[in-house]
N, C-alpha and C positions, 0 to 999 in steps of 0.2 A: 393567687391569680396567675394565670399561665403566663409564659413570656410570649407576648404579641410577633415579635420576629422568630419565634422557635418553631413553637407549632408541635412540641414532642417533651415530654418527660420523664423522669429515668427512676426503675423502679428494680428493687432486688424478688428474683422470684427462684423457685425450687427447679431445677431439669431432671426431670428422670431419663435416662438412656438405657437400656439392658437392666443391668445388674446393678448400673452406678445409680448416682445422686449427687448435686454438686449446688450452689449458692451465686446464681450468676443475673451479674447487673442486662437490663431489657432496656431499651430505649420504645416508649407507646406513641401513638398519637394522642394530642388530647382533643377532647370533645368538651367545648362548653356551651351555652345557651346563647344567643347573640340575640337579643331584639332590636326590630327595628322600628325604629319609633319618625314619623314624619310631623315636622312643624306642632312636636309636642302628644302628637297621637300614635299610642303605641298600636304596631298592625298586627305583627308576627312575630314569634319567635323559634328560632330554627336553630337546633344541633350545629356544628360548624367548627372546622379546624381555625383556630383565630391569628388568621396569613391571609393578608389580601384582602383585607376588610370595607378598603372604600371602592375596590373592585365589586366587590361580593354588593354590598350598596346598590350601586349604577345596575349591575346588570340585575339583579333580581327585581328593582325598580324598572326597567325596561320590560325585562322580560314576563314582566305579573301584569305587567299594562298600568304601570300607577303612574309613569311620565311618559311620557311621550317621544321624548328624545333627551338625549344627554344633559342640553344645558338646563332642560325641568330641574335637577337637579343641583342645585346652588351651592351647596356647602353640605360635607360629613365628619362629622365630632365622634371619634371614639371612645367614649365611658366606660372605665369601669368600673361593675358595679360588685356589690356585695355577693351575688348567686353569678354573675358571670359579665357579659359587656353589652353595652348598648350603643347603639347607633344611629346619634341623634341626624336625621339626616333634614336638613331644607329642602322643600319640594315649591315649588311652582303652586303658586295660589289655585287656577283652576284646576290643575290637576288634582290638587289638594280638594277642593269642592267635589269634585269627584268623586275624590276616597272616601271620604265618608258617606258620601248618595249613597255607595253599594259597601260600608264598614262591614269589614268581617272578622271575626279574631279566629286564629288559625295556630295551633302549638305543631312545628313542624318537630319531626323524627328524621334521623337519616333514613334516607332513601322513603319520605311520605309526599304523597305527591298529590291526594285531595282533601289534606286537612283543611276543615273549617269549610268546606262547601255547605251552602246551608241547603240546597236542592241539585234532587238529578239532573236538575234544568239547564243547574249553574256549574254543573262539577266539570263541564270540559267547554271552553269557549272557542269560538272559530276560530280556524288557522290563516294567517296569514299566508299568500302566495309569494313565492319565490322567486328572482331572476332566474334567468335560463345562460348565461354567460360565461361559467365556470366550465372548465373540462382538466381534468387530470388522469393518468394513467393509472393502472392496478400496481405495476410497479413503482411507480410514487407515494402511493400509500405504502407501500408494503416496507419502501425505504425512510419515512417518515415514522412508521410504528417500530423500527428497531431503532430508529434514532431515542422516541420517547422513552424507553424504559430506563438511559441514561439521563433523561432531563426533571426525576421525577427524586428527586432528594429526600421529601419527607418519608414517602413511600419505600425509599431505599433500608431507612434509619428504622422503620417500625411498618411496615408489609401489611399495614391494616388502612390505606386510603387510595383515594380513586383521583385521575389525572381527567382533565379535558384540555385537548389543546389544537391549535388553530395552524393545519400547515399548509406555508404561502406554496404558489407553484414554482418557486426556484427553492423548494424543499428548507427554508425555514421555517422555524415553531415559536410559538407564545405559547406557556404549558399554566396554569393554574391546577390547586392540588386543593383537595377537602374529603375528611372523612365522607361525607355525602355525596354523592355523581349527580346530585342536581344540582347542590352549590359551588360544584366545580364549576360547572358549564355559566353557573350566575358568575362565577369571578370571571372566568373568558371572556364572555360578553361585555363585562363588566371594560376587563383589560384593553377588550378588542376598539372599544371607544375611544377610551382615554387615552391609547396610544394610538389614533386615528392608522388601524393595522387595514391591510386592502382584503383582506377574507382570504378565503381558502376554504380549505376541506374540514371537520370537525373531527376531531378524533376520540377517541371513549374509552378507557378501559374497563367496562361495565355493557350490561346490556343495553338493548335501547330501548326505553320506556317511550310510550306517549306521552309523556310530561318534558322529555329531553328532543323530542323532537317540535315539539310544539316550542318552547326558546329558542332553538334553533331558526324557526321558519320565522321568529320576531326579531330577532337580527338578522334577515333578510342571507341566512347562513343555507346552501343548496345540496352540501354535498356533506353526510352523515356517516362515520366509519363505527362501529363498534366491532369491539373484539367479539361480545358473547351476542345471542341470540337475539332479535326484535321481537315485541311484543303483537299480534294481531294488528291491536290499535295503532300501535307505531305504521304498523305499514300502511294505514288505512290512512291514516292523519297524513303521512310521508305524500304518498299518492296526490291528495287532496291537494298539498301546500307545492307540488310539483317539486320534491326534495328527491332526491335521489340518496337510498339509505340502504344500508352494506352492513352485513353481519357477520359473524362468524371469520376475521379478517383477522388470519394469525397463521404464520410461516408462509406457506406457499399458496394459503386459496384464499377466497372471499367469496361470500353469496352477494347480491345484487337481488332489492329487491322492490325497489322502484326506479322508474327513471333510469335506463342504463344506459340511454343517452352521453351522459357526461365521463362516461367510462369506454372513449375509445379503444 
């Protein structure tokens, strides 16, 4: 069973370089199965570096629309289990009545974003709209993204995981880390509650999916930075939810590609 506070395990592998060959210890991320199971019913289960778990909890609860707000969620029990861990979580009775109205069972992958849709109908739901409040500089981001590559430990230790992190206007960060860039942003959100954080701008070190823009606009989050490129949909969704969402934001530029309002 992986160590819950690690998040990394150390394995001996071969290096070839040139000519040579040599015997050298690797520290990895690991990747285990987490299901979340509400008031006994199991919903999903999702790939997930195992750091941040009742984080991870609240915000993919929020942000999947299964509560409604933070306190829906009453109490989360970390289990583990035989094949990996579970997360027995309390939900709020009618939101609970809810979840199952619309039960779907969903086997998530890193970086899967419509597992378990059961129709085209259903595969992408409305976006919530956004405040219009936030305003940040290009150089605020730009000094927030070289601050993150410092605040990013696991990723430091084994170079195979994705950061999202939450920075306030007087250039502080809340950073959440997971093999997956969607379950990162679940732990943010997640974080961003629980330590009742005043928002900010969202940062990515991954592209921008329509699935990371769409939690975003359900934490009522305005302002979207990714390093790589946005997807169509993203921009379309960004647009919609009045989110102002930046791509391409590494060393000296940034694209802007909605909303460039908030980027005096």
């Amino acid at each position: 069973m992986p160590d819950l506070n690690q998040g990394w395990g150390d394995v001996q592998a071969l290096q070839l370089r040139g000519d040579g060959r040599e015997s050298v210890a690797e520290q990895l991320a690991e990747e285990v199965p987490v299901a979340l199971v509400y008031n006994g019913l199991s919903h999903a289960v999702m790939m997930a570096s195992p750091l941040d778990l009742a984080d991870f909890a609240l915000g993919f609860s929020l942000s999947e629309g299964i509560a409604d707000k933070p306190a829906d969620i009453r109490a989360v029990e970390i289990v583990p289990e035989t094949d990996g861990l579970s997360l027995q979580i309390a939900l709020a009775q009618a939101c609970f009545w809810r979840l199952k109205a619309r039960r779907r069972q969903l086997t998530g992958r890193t970086g899967c974003g419509l597992c378990g849709a059961e129709a085209l109908s259903t595969a992408i739901r409305p976006i919530a709209r956004v405040g219009g409040g936030l305003r940040m500089t290009a150089a605020q981001l730009h000094a927030g993204l070289r601050q993150l590559a410092s605040l990013q430990p696991l990723n430091q230790r084994t170079g195979s995981v994705h950061a999202a992190a939450l920075l306030d206007t007087s250039g502080g960060l809340l950073v959440r880390e997971d093999v997956g860039r969607h379950n990162a942003l679940d732990k943010l959100i997640g974080a961003m509650h629980r330590q009742t954080h005043p928002g900010g701008a969202v940062l990515l070190t991954s592209r921008a999916s329509y699935e990371l823009v769409h939690k975003a606009a359900s934490a009522g989050l305005e302002l979207v930075v990714a390093i790589s490129a946005p997807t169509a949909m993203a921009v379309q969704l960004a647009g919609e939810a009045g989110i102002t969402l930046v791509g391409f934001a590494r060393e000296d530029r940034m694209t802007v590609y909605t909303h460039p309002e908030r980027l005096p």
